[in-house]
C-alpha positions as CSV (number, residue, x, y, z in Angstrom):
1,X,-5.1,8.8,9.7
2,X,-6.1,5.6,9.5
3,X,-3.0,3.3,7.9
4,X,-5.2,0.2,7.4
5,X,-4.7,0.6,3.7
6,X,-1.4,1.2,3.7
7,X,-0.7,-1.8,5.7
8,X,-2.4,-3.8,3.3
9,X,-1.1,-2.2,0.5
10,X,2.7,-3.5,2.0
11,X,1.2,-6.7,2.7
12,X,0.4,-7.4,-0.9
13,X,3.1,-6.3,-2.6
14,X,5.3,-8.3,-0.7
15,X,3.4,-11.6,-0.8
16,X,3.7,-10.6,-4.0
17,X,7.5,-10.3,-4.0
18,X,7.8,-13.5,-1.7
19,X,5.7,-15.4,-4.6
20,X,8.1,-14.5,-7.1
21,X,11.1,-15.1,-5.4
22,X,9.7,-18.7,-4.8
23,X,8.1,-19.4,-8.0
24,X,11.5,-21.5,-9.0
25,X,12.4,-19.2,-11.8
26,X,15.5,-18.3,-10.7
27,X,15.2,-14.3,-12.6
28,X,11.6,-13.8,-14.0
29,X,12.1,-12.0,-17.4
30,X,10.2,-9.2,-17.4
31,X,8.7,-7.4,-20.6
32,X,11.4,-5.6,-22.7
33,X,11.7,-1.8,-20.6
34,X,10.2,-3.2,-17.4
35,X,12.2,-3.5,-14.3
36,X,13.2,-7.0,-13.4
37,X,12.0,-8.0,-9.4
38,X,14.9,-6.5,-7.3
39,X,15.2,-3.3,-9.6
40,X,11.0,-3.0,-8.6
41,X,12.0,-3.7,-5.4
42,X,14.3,-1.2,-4.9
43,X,12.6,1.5,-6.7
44,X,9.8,0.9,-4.2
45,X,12.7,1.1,-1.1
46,X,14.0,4.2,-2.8
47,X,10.3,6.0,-2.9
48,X,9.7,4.7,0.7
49,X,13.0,6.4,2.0
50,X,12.0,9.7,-0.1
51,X,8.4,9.0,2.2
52,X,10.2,8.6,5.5
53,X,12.3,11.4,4.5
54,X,9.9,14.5,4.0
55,X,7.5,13.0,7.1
56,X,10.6,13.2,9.2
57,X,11.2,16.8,7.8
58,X,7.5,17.6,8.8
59,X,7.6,15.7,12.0
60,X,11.0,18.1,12.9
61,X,9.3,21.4,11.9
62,X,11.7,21.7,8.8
63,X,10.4,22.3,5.2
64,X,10.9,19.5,2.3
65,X,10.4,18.7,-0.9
66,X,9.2,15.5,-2.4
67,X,11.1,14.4,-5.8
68,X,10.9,10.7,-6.8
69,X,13.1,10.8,-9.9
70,X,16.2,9.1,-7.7
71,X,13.9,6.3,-7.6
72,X,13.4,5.8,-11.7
73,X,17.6,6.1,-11.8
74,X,19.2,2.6,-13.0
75,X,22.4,3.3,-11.4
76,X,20.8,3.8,-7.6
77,X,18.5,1.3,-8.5
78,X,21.7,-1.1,-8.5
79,X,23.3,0.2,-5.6
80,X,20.2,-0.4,-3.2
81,X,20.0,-3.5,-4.4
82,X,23.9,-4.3,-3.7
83,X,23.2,-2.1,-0.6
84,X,20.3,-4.5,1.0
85,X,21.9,-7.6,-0.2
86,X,19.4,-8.8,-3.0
87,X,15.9,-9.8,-3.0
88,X,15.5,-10.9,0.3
89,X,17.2,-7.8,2.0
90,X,14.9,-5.3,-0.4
91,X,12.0,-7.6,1.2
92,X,12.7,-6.9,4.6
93,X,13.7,-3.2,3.9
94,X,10.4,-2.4,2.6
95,X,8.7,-4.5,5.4
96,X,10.7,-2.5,8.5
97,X,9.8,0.7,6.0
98,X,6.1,-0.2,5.7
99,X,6.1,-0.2,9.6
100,X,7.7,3.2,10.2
101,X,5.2,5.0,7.2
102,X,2.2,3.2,9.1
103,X,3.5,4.6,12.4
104,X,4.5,8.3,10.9
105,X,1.1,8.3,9.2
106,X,-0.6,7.0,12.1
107,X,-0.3,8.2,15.8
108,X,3.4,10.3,15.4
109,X,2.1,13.1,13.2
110,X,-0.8,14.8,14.0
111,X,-3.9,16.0,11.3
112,X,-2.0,19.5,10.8
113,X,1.3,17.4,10.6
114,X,-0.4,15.8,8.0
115,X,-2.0,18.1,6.1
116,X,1.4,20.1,5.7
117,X,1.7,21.1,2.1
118,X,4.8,19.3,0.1
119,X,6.2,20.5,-3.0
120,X,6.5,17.7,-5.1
121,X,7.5,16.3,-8.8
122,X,6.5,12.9,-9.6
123,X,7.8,11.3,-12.9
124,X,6.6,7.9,-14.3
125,X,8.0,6.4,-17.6
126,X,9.2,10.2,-18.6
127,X,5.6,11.8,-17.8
128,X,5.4,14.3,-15.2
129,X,2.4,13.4,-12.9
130,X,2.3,15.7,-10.6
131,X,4.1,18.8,-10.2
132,X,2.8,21.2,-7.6
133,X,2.4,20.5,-3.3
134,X,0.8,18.9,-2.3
135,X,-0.5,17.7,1.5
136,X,2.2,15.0,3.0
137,X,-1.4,13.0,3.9
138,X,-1.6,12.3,-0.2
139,X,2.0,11.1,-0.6
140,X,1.3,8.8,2.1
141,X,-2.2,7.4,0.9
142,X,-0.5,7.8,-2.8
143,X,1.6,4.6,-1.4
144,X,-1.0,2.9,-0.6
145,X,-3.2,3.7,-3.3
146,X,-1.7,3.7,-6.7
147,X,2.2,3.2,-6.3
148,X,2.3,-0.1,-4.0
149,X,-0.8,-2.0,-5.7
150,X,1.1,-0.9,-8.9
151,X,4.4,-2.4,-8.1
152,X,2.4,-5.3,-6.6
153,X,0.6,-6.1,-10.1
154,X,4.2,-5.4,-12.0
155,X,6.2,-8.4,-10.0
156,X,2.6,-10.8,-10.3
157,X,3.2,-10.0,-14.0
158,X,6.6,-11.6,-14.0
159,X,5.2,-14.8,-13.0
160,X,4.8,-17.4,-15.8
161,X,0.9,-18.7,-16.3
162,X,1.2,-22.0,-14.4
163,X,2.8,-19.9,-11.2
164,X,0.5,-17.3,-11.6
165,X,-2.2,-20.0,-11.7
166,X,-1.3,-20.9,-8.6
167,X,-0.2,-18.0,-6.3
């Protein structure tokens, strides 16, 4: 599987992060019901460990299950961030994660690896997405694909005009 994507996908988001922890507002308001930087953060740290967690599974022979709705709840949402230390600990957390998922999607599992079918519930905002398996192959590019740019355009949001302007 080619991780290109994915790799980019990490990059962005935190260049993103990086930009907003360096914009000079010291705790970016975000939109009344949106996450603040760290709580995105650590939602995406949370969903990243779920990730490494059912490839492992895979990679080990053993079945899983994919479930992100630990990563939508406020009260481990707080604890990762106490956990890694603040902004700059989620940061590098979801760098070294970003690395393991390109290596687990890449060259460690093989195509039938892969294509191993994951039960899985997905949640956003209350609405179930998806709720059926589906092959560990699509929760990988899903990262890549929809939940990292996401994320990524969430923090940019939480720049003011003039910093957004210029990052």
């Amino acid at each position: 599987m080619d991780t290109t994507p994915l790799r980019d996908a990490y990059r962005a988001l935190l260049g993103a992060a990086a930009t907003v922890a360096d914009s000079g507002d010291t705790s970016p308001v975000p939109p009344v019901g949106e996450w603040n930087a760290d709580q995105i953060l650590a939602h995406v740290a949370i969903v990243n460990a779920a990730t490494i967690a059912a490839a492992s599974c895979v990679a080990s022979g053993a079945n899983t299950t994919y479930d992100n709705r630990i990563a939508l709840d406020t009260w481990t949402i707080e604890r990762v961030i106490a956990l890694a230390g603040g902004n700059a600990g989620l940061r590098d957390r979801i760098r070294l994660q970003g690395e393991a998922l390109c290596a687990l999607g890449g060259p460690a599992l093989s195509e039938a690896e892969l294509d191993t079918l994951v039960p899985t519930l997905l949640l956003s905002n209350d609405t179930v997405l998806v709720d059926q398996s589906v092959p560990l192959r699509e929760l990988i590019t899903g990262l890549a694909e929809v939940e990292l740019p996401g994320h990524t355009k969430q923090l940019l949001a939480l720049l003011s005009e003039g910093d957004r302007a210029c990052g």
